[in-house]
C-alpha positions in Angstrom: -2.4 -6.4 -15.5 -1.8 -3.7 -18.2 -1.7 0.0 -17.2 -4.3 -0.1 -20.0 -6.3 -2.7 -18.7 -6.2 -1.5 -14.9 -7.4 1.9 -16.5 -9.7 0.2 -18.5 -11.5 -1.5 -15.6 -11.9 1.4 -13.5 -13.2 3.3 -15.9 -16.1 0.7 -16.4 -17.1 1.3 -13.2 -17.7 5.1 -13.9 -19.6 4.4 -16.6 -21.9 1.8 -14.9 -22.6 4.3 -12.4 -23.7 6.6 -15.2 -25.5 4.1 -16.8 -27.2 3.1 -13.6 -28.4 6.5 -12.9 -29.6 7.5 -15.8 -32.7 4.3 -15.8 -34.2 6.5 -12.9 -33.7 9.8 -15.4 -36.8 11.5 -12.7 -34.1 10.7 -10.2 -31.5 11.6 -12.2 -33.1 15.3 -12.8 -34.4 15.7 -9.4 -30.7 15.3 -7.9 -28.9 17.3 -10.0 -31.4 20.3 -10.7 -34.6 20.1 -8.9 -33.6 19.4 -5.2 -30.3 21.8 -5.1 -32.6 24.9 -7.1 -35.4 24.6 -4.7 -33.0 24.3 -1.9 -31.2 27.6 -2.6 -33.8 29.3 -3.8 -35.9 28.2 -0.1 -32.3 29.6 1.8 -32.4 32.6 -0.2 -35.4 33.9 0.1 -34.5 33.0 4.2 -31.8 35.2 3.9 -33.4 37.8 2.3 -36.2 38.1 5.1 -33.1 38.5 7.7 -31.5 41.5 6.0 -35.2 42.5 5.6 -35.9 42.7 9.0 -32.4 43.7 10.2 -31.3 46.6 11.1 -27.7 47.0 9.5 -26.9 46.1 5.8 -24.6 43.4 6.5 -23.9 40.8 9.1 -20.7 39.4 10.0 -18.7 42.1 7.6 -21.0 40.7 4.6 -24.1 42.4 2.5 -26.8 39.9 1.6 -25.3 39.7 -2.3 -22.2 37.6 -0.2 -25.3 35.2 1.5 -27.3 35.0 -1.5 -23.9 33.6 -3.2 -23.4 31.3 -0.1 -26.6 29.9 -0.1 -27.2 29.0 -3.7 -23.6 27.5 -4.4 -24.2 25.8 -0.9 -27.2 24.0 -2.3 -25.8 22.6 -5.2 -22.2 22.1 -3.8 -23.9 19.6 -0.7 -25.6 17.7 -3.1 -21.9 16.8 -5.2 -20.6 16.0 -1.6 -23.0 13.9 0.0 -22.5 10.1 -0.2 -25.8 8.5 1.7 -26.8 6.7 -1.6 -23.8 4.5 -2.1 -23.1 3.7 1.9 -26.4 2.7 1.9 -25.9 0.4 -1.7 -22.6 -1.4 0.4 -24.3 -1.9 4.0 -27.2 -3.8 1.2 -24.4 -5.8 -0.1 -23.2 -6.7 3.1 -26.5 -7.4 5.1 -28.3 -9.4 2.5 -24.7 -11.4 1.8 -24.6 -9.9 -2.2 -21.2 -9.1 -1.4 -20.1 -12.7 -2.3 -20.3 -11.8 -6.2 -18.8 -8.6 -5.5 -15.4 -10.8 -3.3 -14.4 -13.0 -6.1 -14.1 -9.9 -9.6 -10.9 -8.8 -10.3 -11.4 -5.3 -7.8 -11.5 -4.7 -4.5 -15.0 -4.1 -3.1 -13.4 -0.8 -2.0 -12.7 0.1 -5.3 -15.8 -1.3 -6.8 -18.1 1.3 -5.5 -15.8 4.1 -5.0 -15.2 4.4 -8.7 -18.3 3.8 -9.1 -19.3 7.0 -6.7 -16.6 9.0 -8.4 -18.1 8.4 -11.6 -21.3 9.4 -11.1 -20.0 12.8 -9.1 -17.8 13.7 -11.6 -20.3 13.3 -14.7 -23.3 14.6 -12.4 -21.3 18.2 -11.2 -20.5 19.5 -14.2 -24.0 19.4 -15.2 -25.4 20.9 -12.4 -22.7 23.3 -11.4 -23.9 25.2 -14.9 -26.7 26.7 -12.9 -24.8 28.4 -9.8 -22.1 29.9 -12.6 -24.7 31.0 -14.5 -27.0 32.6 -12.2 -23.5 34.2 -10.1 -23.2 35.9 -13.6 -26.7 37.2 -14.9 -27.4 38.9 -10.9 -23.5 39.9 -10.3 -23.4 38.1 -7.7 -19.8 37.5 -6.0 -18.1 34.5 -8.2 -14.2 34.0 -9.1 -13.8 31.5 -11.6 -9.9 30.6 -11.0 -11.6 29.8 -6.9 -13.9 27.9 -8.6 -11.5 25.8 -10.1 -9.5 25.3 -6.8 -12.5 24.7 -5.2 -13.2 21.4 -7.3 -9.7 20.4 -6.5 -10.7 20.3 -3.1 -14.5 19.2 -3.7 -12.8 15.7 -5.2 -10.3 15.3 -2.1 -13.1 16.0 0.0 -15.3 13.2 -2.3 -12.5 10.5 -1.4 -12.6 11.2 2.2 -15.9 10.9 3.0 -16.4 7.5 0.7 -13.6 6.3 2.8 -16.3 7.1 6.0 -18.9 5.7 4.5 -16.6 2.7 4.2 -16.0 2.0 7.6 -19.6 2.4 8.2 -20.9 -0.1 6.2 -18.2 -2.4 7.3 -19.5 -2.1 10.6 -22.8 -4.4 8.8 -20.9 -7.0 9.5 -21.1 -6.9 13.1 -24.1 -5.1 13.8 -27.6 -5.0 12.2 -29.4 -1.8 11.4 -26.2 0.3 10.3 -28.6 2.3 8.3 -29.5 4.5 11.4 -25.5 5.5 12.1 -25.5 6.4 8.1 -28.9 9.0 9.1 -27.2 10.2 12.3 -24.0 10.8 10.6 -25.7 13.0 7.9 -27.5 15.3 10.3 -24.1 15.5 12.3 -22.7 16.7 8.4 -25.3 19.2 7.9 -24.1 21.6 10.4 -20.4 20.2 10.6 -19.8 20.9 6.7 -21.4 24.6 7.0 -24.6 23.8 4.5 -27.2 24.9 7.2 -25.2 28.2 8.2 -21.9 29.7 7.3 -19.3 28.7 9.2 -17.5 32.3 10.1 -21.1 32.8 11.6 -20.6 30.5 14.8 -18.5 32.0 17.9 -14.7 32.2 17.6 -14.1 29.0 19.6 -16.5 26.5 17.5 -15.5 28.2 14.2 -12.2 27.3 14.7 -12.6 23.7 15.6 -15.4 23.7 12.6 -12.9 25.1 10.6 -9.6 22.7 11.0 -12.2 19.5 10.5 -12.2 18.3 7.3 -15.9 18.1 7.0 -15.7 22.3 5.9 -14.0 21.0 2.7 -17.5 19.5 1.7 -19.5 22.6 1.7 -18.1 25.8 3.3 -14.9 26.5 2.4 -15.1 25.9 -1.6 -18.4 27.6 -0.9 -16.6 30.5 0.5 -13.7 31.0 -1.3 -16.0 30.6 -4.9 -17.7 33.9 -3.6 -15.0 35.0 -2.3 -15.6 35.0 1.4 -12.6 33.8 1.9 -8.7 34.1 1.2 -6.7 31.3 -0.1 -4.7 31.1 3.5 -7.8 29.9 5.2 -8.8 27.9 2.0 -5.6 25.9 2.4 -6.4 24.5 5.8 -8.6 22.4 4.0 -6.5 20.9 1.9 -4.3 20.2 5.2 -7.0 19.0 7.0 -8.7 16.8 4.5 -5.3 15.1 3.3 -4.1 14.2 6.5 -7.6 12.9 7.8 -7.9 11.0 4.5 -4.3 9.3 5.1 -5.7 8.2 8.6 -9.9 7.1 7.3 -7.8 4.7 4.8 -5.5 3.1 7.5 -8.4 2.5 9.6 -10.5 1.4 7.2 -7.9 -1.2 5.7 -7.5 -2.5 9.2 -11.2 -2.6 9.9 -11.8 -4.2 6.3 -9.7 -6.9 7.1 -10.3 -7.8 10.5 -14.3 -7.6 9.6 -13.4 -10.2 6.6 -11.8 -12.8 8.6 -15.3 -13.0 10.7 -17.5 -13.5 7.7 -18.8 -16.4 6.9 -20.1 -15.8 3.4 -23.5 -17.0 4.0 -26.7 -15.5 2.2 -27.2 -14.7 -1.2 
């Protein structure tokens, strides 16, 4: 195959993605706009009753212009990040035996739906992500647009990862039934993990510091933070460690797992 053609094919896949997405446009609008506004605008107002009722004007070593930042970047940044959608579309595939058209094209299924998730992250965040700039700049809040940039880097390593996850989980359909529930435990487990529900930095010494060397942080905290600015690029860099390395290690597993799961299917169903 081509370098043209190989391109050419994946690239088919991002734009199926798109094109899925966009026959459920109420969908469509709801993910990128509706949910993550409503979400940080729900966490900011939380924040604001805090410093309300508090009696200093910052907490942790930041005013309430640092949370408000947090919080409405967190929102949109957790919704570019989360990956329940297309786990959920492969342990379908799997259950119902759809996987057997999927098997004989020219891609791996791997590949199939990861550039298929890719896709519709990367032409889905650039949308939304206009709101968070734009709202950092009308009410000053704390934005760095270079950090920003990093922050995507990091954002699309972080995208890779946690497809790779979601992977191995819906690999596991073809040993167990009702994989589904490990895909809804595994999210709430993420929600605090990744630093979406609270900061990070805001947890004691000793589980900030194990939060902060998993990779999860890279999903939600620390772009989050170093976008506002709540962080240096030092810290921001373990991220980049941590992610790359558990990435290296997700994909040997899951190759393993892949095959060993393949040799026990049977192909029946549909």
């Amino acid at each position: 195959m081509s370098c043209a053609n190989f391109l050419n094919l994946r690239f088919s896949f991002f734009k199926l993605a798109l094109k899925t997405q966009m026959e459920y446009r109420l969908n469509y609008i709801t993910d990128i706009f509706i949910q993550p506004t409503l979400t940080g605008w729900i966490e900011v107002l939380l924040w604001k009753g805090v410093f309300l009722f508090s009696a200093t004007a910052t907490i942790g070593g930041f005013d309430q212009s640092y949370y408000f930042a947090y919080a409405l970047w967190a929102a949109f940044v957790s919704r570019i990040s989360a990956n329940w959608m297309y786990e959920f579309k492969m342990i379908e595939e799997i259950e119902t035996g759809s996987i057997n058209s999927i098997l004989v094209k020219p891609i791996s299924f791997f590949e199939y739906y990861l550039y298929q998730f890719l896709g519709y992250k990367i032409g889905t965040a650039w949308i939304s992500l206009i709101i968070p700039i734009g709202i950092s700049y009308y009410f000053n809040l704390p934005f760095d647009p270079i950090h920003f940039l990093w922050a995507l880097l990091l954002i699309a390593l972080y995208l890779v990862f946690i497809f790779t996850i979601s992977f191995i989980v819906a690999t596991t359909a073809f040993h167990l039934t009702k994989v589904n529930s490990i895909t809804i435990a595994k999210n709430l487990a993420l929600w605090i993990f990744t630093g979406e529900l609270i900061p990070i930095d805001l947890f004691p010494s000793s589980i900030k510091n194990i939060f902060l060397y998993l990779p999860f942080s890279s999903a939600v905290y620390l772009p989050v933070a170093f976008i506002t600015k709540r962080v240096d690029f030092d810290t921001f860099k373990v991220g980049f460690i941590s992610t790359s390395i558990s990435l290296l290690l997700v994909l040997l597993v899951a190759n393993a797992y892949w095959r060993f799961s393949l040799k026990k299917y049977v192909g029946t169903g549909a």
